[in-house]
C-alpha positions in Angstrom: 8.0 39.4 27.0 5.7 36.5 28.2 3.7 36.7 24.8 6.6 36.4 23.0 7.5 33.0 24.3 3.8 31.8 24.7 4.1 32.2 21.1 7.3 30.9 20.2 6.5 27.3 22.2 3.2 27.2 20.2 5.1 28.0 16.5 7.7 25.1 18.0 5.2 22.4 18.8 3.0 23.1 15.2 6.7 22.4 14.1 6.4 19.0 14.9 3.5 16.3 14.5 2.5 13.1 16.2 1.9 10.4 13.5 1.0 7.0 15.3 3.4 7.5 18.4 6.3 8.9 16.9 7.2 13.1 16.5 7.9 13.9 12.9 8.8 17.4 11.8 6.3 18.9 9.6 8.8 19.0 6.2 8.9 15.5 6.4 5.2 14.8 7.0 4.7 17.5 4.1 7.5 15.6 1.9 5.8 12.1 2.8 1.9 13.4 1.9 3.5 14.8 -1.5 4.9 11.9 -2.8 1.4 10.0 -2.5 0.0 8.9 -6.3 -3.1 6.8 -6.8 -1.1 3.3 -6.5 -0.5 4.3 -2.5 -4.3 5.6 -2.0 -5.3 2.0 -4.2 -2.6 0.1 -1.6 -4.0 1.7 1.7 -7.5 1.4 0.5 -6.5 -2.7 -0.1 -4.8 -2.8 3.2 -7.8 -1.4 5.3 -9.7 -3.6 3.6 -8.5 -6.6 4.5 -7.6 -5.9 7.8 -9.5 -8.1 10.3 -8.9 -6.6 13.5 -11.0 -3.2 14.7 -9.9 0.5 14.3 -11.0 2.4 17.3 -10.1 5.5 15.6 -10.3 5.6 11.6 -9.0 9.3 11.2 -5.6 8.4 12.7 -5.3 5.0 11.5 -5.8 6.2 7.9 -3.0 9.1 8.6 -0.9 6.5 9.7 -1.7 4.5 6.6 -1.0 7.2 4.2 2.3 8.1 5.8 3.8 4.9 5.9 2.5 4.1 2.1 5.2 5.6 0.0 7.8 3.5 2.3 6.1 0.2 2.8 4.3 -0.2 -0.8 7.0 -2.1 -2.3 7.7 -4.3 0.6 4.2 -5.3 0.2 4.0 -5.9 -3.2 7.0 -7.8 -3.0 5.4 -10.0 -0.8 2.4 -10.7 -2.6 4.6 -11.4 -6.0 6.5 -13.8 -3.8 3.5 -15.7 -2.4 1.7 -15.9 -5.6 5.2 -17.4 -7.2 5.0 -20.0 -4.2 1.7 -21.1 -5.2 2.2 -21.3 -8.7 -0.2 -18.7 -9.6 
């Protein structure tokens, strides 16, 4: 019987992922990863490149990255249309 449940709390917590600081099941971290194209690798890549500030660890911060892409690529490019519009560019 004590097998049993080891097993079942380790099959529950693989259920389950840490992305940043946040618990997301794994169908929606699987969902997320599967709706990634080129233009999100392209936008991350961009991002990481201009970010000044120092990533202590790369592996996570680029998970991160990539999850959050397919919701916060249009909110960024609709930030940079609007700022170039501003400048007259």
């Amino acid at each position: 019987m004590f097998f049993v449940d080891e097993s079942s709390k380790k099959r529950r917590k693989s259920m389950a992922k840490v992305i940043a600081i946040s618990r997301y099941p794994m169908n929606l971290i699987r969902s997320k990863f599967m709706k990634l194209n080129i233009h999100h690798v392209e936008y991350v890549v961009d991002s990481l490149r201009s970010t000044t500030s120092k990533v202590k660890n790369i592996k996570k911060y680029m998970l991160t990255m990539l999850f959050n892409a397919p919701t916060t690529i249009s909110s960024y490019y609709i930030a940079e249309v609007n700022h170039d519009m501003a400048a007259g560019l």
